[in-house]
C-alpha positions in Angstrom: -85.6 72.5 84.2 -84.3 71.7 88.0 -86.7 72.7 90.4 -84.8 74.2 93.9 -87.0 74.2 97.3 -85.6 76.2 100.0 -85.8 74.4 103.3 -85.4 76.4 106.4 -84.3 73.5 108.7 -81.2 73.1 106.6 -80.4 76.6 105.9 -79.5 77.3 110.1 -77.8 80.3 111.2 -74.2 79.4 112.3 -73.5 82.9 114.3 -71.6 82.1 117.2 -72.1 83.6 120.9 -71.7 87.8 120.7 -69.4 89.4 123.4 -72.2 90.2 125.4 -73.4 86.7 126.2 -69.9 85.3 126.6 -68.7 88.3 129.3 -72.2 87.4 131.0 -71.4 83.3 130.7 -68.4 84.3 132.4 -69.7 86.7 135.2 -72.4 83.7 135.8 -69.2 80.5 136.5 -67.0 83.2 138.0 -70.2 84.0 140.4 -70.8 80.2 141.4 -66.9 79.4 141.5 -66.6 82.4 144.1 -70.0 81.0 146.0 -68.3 77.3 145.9 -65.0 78.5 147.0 -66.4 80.8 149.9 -68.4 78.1 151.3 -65.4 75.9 151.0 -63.9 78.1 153.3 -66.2 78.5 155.8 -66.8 74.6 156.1 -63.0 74.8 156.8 -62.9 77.6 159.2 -66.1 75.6 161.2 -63.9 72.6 160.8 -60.9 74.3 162.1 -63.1 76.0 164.9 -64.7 72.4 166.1 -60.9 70.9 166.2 -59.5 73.7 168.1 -62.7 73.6 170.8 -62.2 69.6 170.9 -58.6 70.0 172.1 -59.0 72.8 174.4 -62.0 70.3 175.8 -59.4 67.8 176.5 -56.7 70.1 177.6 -59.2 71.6 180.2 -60.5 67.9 181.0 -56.9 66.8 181.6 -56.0 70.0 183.7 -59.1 69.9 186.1 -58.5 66.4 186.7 -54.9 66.8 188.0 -55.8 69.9 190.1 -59.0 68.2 191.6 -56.9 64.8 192.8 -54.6 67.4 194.5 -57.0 69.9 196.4 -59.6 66.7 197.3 -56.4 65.5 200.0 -55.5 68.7 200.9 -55.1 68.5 204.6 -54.5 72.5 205.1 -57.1 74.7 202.5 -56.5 78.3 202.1 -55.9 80.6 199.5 -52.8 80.7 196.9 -51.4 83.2 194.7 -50.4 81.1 191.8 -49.5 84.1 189.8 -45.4 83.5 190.7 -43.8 80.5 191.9 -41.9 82.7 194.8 -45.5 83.5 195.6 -46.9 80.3 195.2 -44.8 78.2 197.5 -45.5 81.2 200.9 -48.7 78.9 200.9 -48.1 74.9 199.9 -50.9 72.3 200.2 -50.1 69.6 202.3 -51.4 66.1 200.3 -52.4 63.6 202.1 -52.0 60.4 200.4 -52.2 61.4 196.8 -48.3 61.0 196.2 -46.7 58.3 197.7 -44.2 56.6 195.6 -41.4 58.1 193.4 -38.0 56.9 191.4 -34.7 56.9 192.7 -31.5 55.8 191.1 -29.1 54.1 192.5 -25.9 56.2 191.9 -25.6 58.8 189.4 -24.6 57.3 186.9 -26.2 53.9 187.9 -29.1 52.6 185.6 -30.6 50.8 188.4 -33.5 52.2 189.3 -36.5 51.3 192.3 -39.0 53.4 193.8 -38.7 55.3 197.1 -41.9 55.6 199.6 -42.6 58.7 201.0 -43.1 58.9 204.6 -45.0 62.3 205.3 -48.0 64.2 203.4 -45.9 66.3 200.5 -46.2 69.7 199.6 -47.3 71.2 196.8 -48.0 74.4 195.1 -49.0 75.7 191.6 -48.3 78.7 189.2 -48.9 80.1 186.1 -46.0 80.1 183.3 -46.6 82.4 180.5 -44.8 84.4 177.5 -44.5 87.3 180.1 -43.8 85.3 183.2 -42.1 81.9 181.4 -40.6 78.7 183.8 -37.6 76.7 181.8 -38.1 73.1 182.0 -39.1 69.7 180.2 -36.1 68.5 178.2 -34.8 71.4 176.9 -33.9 73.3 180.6 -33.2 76.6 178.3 -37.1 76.1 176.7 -40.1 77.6 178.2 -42.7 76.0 178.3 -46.1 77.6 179.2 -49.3 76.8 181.2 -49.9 75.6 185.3 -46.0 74.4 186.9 -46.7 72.4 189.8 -43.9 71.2 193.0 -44.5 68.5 194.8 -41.8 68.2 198.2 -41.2 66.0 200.8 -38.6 65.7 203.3 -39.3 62.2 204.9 -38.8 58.7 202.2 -37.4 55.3 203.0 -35.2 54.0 200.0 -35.6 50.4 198.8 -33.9 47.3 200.7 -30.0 47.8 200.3 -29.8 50.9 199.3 -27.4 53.9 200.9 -28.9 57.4 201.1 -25.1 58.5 201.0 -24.7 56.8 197.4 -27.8 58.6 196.0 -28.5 62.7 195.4 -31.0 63.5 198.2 -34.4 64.2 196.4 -36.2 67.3 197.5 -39.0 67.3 194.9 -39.7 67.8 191.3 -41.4 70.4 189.4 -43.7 69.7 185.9 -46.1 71.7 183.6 -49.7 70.1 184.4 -50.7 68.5 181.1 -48.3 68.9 179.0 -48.1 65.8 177.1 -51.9 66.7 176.0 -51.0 70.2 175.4 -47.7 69.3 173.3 -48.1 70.9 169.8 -51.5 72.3 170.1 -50.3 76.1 169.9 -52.5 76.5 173.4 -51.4 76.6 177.3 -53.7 76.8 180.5 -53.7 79.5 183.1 -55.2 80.2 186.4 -57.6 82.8 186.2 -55.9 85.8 187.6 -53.4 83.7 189.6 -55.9 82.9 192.2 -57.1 80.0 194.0 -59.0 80.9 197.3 -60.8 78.8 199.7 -63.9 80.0 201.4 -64.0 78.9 205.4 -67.9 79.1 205.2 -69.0 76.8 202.4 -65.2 74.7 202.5 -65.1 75.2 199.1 -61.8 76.0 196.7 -62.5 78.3 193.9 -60.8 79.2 191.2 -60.9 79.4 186.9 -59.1 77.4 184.6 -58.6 79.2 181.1 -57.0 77.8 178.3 -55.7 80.2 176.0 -53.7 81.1 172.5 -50.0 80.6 172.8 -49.5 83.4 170.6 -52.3 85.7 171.8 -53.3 84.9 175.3 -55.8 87.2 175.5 -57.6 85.0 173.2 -58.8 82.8 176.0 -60.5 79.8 173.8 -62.3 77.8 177.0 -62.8 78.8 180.2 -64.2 76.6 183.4 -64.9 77.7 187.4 -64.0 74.7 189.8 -65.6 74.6 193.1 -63.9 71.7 195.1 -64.8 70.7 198.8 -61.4 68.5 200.3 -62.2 65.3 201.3 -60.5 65.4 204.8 -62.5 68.4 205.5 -66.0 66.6 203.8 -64.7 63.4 206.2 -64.7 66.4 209.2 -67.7 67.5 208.9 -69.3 64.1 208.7 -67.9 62.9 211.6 -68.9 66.2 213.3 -72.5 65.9 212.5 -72.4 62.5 213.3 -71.0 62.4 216.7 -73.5 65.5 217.7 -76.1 63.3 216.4 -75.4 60.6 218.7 -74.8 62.7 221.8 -78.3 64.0 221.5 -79.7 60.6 221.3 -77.5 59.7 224.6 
């Protein structure tokens, strides 16, 4: 007679997962994937956030920079309404020694070019270019391009060694956006504040904002920075001031 033994280890159930278990296996991945992908995108947005705040850094850094060198040899401080260029140039700085050279060709059509001296301090002013007030220029004179325009004049140069002011077109300055080869591409432009620089008599200090702002929304103003500058001919005044009524009350 043949003897059977049931043995429960080899008699398993083989009942797969019920529709329960497999709709809450599912709610569980599609939870995490959701968690993994939101997090994704918030790395991304603080990524994108950091990048854009790094450029407008060095947009601001660039602008400053230029508009400090100007205003520190400014020879006549007062106030400017940047917010036109018909306003602007009423009030023109007069720069002492910051310009002094510049590019001349030969003829018109010549590719022989040499650099002119200036004789007298140069003029310049600033405005703002924007969507609703924009200044062609750059290569494309029919594109705008947006941010701070300056001018720089002069009336007085002496041409290289050989050269004929009649065989040249007489150069009465040159206009160009402040930083534009770091604000190229970046989708941002800057912007005096209100279109106001102004220059307080007391302290002999300029001061003014710098914003830099969406090109698409410039009421999104991504960076903002006040400048205070004192002009060096007027910081070399007053030295010389105090120093000579030092002396006289030693004398």
């Amino acid at each position: 007679m043949r003897v059977e033994y049931y043995n429960r280890n080899t008699h398993k159930s083989r009942r797969g997962f019920s529709l329960s278990e497999l709709l809450l296996a599912m709610g569980l991945m599609a939870f995490v994937a959701a968690t993994a992908i939101g997090g994704i995108v918030v790395i991304a947005q603080i990524r994108d956030t950091m990048n854009r705040q790094t450029t407008a850094n060095m947009i601001m850094v660039a602008t400053v920079s230029y508009l400090r060198a100007d205003l520190n040899n400014c020879s006549n401080p007062g106030n400017m309404d940047c917010s036109s260029e018909n306003n602007a140039k009423k009030t023109p700085f007069v720069i002492v020694d910051r310009y002094s050279d510049f590019i001349v060709r030969k003829t018109e059509t010549s590719s022989d070019t040499e650099l002119a001296k200036m004789n007298d301090p140069v003029k310049v002013y600033f405005w703002n270019s924007s969507p609703t007030k924009p200044t062609l220029g750059g290569d494309n004179k029919k594109t705008p391009l947006y941010g701070i325009w300056v001018r720089v004049e002069c009336q007085s140069y002496t041409l290289p060694s050989g050269w004929s002011a009649g065989s040249i077109t007489p150069w009465t300055g040159r206009s160009y956006l402040v930083a534009q080869n770091v604000m190229a591409g970046t989708g941002m432009y800057t912007r005096i504040k209100d279109g106001k620089i102004t220059y307080d008599s007391q302290t002999n200090l300029y001061t003014f904002t710098i914003e830099v702002v969406d090109e698409n929304n410039p009421n999104d103003v991504i960076l903002s920075q006040e400048v205070k500058i004192c002009p060096d001919p007027i910081v070399q005044y007053i030295e010389g001031a105090v120093k000579r009524s030092e002396e006289q009350k030693i004398g």
